[in-house]
Residue frames as a rotation matrix with the C-alpha (Angstrom) as fourth column:
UNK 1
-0.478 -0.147 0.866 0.94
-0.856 0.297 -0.422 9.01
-0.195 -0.944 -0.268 -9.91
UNK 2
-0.484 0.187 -0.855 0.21
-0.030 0.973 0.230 4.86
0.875 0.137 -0.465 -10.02
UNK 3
0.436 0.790 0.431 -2.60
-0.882 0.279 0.381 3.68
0.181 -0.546 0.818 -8.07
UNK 4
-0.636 -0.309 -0.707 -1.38
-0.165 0.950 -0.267 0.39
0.754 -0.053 -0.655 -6.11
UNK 5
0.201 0.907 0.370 -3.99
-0.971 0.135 0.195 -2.02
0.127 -0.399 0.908 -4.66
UNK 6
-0.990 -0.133 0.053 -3.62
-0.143 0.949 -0.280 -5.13
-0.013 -0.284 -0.959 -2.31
UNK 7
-0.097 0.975 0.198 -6.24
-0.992 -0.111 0.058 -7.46
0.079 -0.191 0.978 -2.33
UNK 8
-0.224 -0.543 0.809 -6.55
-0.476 0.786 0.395 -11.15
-0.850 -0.297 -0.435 -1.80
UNK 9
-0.797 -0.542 -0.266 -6.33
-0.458 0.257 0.851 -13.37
-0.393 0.800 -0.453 -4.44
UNK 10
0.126 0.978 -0.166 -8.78
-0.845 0.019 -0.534 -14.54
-0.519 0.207 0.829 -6.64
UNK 11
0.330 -0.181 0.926 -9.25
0.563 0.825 -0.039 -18.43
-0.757 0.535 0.375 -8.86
UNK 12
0.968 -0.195 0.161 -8.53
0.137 -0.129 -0.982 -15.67
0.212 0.972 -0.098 -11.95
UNK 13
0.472 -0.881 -0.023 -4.95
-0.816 -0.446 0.367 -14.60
-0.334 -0.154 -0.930 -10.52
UNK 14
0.684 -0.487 0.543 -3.76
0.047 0.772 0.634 -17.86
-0.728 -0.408 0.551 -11.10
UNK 15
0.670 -0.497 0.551 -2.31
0.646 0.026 -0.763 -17.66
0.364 0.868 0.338 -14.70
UNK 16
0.563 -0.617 0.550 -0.19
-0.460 -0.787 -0.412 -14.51
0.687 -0.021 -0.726 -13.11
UNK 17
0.334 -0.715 0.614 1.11
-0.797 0.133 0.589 -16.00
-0.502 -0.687 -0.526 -9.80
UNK 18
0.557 -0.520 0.647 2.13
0.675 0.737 0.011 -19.01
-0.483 0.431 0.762 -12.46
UNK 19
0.756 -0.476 0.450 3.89
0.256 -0.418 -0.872 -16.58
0.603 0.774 -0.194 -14.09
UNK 20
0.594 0.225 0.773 5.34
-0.585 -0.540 0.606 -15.33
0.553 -0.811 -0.189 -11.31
UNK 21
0.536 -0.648 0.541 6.60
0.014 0.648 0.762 -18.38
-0.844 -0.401 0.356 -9.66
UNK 22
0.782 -0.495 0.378 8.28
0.596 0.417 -0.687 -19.09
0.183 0.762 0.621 -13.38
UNK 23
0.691 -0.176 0.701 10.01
0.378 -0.739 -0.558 -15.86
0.617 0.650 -0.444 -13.16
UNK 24
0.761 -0.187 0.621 10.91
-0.615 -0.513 0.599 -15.83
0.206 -0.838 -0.505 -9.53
UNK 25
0.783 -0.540 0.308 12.47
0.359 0.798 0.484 -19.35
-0.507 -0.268 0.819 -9.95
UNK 26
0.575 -0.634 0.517 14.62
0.743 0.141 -0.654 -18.08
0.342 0.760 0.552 -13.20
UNK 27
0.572 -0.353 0.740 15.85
-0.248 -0.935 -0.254 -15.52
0.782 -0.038 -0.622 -11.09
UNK 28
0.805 -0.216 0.552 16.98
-0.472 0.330 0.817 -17.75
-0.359 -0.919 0.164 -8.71
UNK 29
0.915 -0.302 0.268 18.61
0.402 0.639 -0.656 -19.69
0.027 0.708 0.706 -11.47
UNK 30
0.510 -0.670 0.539 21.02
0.010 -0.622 -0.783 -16.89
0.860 0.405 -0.311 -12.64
UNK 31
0.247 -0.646 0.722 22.02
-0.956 -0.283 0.074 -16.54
0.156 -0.709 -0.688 -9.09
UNK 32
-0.485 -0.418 0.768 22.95
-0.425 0.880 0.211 -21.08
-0.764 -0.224 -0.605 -8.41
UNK 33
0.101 0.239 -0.966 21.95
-0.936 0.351 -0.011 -22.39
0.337 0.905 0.259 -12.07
UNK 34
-0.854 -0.447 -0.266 24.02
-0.347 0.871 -0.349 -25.77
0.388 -0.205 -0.899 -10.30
UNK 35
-0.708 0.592 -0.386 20.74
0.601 0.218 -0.769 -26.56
-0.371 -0.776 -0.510 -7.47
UNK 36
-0.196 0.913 -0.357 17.57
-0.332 -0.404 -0.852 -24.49
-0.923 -0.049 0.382 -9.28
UNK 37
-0.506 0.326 0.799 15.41
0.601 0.797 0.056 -26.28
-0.619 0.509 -0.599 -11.60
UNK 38
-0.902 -0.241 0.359 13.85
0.428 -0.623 0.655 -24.55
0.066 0.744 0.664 -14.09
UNK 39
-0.767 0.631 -0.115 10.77
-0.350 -0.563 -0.749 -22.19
-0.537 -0.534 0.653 -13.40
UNK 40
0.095 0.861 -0.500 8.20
-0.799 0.366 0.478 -23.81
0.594 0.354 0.722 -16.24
UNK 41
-0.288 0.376 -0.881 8.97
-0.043 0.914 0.404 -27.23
0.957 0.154 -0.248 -14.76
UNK 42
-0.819 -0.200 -0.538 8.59
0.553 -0.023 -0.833 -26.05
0.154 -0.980 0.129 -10.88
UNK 43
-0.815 0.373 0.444 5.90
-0.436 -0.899 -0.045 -23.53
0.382 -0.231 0.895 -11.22
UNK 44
0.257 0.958 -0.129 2.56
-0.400 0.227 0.888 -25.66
0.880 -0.176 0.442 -11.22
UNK 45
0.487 0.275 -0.829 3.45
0.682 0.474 0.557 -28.02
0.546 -0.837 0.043 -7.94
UNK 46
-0.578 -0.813 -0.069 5.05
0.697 -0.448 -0.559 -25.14
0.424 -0.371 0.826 -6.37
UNK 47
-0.682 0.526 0.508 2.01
-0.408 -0.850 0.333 -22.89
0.607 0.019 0.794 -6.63
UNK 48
0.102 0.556 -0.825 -0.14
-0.025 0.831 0.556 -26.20
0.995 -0.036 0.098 -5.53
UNK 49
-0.229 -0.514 -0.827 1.96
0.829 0.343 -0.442 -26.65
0.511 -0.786 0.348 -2.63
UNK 50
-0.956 -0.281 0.080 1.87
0.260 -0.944 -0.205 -23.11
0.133 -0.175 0.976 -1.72
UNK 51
-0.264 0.956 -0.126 -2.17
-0.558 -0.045 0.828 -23.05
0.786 0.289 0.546 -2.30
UNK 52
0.215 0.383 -0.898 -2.33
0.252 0.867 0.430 -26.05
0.944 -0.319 0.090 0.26
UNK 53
-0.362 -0.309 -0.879 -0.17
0.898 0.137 -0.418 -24.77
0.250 -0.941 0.228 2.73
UNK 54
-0.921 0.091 0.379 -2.01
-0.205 -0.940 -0.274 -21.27
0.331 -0.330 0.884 2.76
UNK 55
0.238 0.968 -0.076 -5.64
-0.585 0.206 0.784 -23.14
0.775 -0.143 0.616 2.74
UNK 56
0.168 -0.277 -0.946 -4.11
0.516 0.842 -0.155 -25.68
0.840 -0.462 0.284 5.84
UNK 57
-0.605 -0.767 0.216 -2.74
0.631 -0.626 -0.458 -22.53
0.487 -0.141 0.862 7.55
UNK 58
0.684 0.594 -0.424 -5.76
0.627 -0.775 -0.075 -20.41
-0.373 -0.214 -0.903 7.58
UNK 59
-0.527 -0.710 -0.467 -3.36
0.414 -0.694 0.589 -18.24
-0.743 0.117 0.659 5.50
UNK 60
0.847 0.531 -0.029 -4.45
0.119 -0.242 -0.963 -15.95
-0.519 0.812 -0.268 2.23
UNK 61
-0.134 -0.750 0.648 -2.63
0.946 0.097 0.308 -14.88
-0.294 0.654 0.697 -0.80
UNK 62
0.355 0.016 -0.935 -2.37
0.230 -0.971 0.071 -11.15
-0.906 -0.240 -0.348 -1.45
UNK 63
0.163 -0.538 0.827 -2.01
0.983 0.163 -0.088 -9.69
-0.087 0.827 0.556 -4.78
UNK 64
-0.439 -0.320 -0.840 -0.30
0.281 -0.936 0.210 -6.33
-0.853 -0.144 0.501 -5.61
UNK 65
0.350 0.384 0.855 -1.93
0.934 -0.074 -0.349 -4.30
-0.071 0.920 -0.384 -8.32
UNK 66
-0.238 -0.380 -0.894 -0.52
0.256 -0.912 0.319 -1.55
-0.937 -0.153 0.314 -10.09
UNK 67
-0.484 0.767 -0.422 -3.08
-0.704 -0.627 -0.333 0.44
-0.520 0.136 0.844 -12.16
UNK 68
0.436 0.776 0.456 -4.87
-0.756 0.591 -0.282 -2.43
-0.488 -0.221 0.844 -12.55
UNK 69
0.294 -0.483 -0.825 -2.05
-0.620 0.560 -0.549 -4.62
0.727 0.673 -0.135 -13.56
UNK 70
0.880 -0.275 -0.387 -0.19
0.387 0.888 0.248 -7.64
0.276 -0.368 0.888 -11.81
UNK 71
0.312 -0.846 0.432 2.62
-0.717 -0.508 -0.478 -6.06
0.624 -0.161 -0.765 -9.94
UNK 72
-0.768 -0.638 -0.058 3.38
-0.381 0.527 -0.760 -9.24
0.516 -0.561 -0.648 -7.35
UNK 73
0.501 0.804 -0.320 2.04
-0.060 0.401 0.914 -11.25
0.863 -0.439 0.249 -4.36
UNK 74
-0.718 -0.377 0.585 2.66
-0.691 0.287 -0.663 -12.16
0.082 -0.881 -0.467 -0.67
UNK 75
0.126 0.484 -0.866 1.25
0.302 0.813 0.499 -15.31
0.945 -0.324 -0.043 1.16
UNK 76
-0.643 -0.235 0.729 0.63
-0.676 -0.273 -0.684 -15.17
0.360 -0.933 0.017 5.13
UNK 77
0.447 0.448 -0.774 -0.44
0.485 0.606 0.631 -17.37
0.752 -0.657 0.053 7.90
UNK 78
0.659 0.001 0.752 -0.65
-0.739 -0.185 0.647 -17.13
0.140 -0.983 -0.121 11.73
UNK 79
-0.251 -0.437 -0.863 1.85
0.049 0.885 -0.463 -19.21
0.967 -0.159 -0.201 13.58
UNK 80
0.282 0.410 0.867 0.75
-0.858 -0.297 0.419 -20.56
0.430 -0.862 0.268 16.38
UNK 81
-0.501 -0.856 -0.126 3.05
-0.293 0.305 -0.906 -21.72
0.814 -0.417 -0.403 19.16
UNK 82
0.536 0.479 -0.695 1.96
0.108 0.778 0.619 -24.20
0.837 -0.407 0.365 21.88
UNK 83
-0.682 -0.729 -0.058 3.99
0.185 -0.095 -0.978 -22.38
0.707 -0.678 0.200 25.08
UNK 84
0.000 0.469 -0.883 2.47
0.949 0.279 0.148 -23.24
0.316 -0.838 -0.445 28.39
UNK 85
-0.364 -0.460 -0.810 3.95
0.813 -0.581 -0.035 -19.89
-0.454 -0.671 0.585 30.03
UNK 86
-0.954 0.016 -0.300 2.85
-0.040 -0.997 0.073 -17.54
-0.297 0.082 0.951 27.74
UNK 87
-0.263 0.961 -0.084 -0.62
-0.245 -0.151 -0.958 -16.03
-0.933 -0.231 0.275 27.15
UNK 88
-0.273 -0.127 0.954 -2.10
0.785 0.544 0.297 -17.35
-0.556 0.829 -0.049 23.69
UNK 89
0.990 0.130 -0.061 -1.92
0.046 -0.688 -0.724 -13.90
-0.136 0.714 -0.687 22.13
UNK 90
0.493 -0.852 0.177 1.55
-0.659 -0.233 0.715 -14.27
-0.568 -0.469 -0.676 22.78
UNK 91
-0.376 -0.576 0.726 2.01
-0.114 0.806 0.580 -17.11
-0.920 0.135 -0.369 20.98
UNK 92
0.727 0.385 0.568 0.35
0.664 -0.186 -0.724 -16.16
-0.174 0.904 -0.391 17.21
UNK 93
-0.068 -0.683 -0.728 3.00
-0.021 -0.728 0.685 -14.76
-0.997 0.062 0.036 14.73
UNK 94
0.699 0.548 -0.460 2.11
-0.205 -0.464 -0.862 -13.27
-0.686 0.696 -0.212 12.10
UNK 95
-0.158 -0.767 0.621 4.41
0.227 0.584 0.779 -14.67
-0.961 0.264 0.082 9.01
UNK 96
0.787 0.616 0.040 4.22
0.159 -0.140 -0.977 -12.75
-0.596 0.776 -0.208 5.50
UNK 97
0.095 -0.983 0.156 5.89
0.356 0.180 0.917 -13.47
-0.930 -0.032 0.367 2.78
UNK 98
0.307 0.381 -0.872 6.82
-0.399 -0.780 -0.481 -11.38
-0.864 0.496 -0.088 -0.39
UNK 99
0.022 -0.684 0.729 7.70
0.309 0.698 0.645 -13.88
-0.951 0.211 0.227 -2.63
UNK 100
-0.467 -0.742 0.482 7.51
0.837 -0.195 0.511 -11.44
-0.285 0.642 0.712 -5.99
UNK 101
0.240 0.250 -0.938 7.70
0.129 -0.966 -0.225 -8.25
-0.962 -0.067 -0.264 -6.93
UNK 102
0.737 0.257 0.625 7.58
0.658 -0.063 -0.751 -6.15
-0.153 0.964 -0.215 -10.34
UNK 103
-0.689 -0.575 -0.441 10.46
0.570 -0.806 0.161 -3.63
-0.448 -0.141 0.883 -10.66
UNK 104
0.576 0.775 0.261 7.97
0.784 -0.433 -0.444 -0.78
-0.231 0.461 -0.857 -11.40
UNK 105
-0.439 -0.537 0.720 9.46
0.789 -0.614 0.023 2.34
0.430 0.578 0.693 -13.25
């Protein structure tokens, strides 16, 4: 049995979620090669970008571990909606995204 452990990200994770984005782009590739840039030259302002909009957000980054390896990440933020009519718990939605996973065996 495989221990798996979320936790939020840390300044070491980076090298992995750069990996990560590299891998997630080249997988995009194979599927429209015609409209996806390659994953080394996309990874660093991609991750950046991502990094800003979770720290802008009030979002976190979430890494998966599986026995104490890199197995993936998600990102989340709150959205919060400006609607007169409803109550302002009503308006906060919760937005997480899984943006890669390991195929684990």
């Amino acid at each position: 049995m495989s221990d798996v452990i979320i936790r939020a990200a840390m300044p070491a994770d980076l090298p992995d979620l750069r990996l990560a984005m590299v891998e997630l782009q080249e997988h995009e590739r194979r599927l429209d090669a015609t409209t996806r840039l390659p994953g080394e030259q996309i990874a660093d302002a991609y991750l950046a970008r991502l990094r800003q909009e979770v720290a802008e957000k009030r979002g976190a980054i979430f890494i998966a571990e599986r026995n104490g390896a890199f197995a993936g990440f998600a990102v989340g933020w709150i959205i919060e909606r400006d609607h007169i009519p409803e109550s302002a718990d009503s308006t906060r939605i919760p937005r997480m995204v899984p943006y890669f996973a390991v195929q684990c065996a």
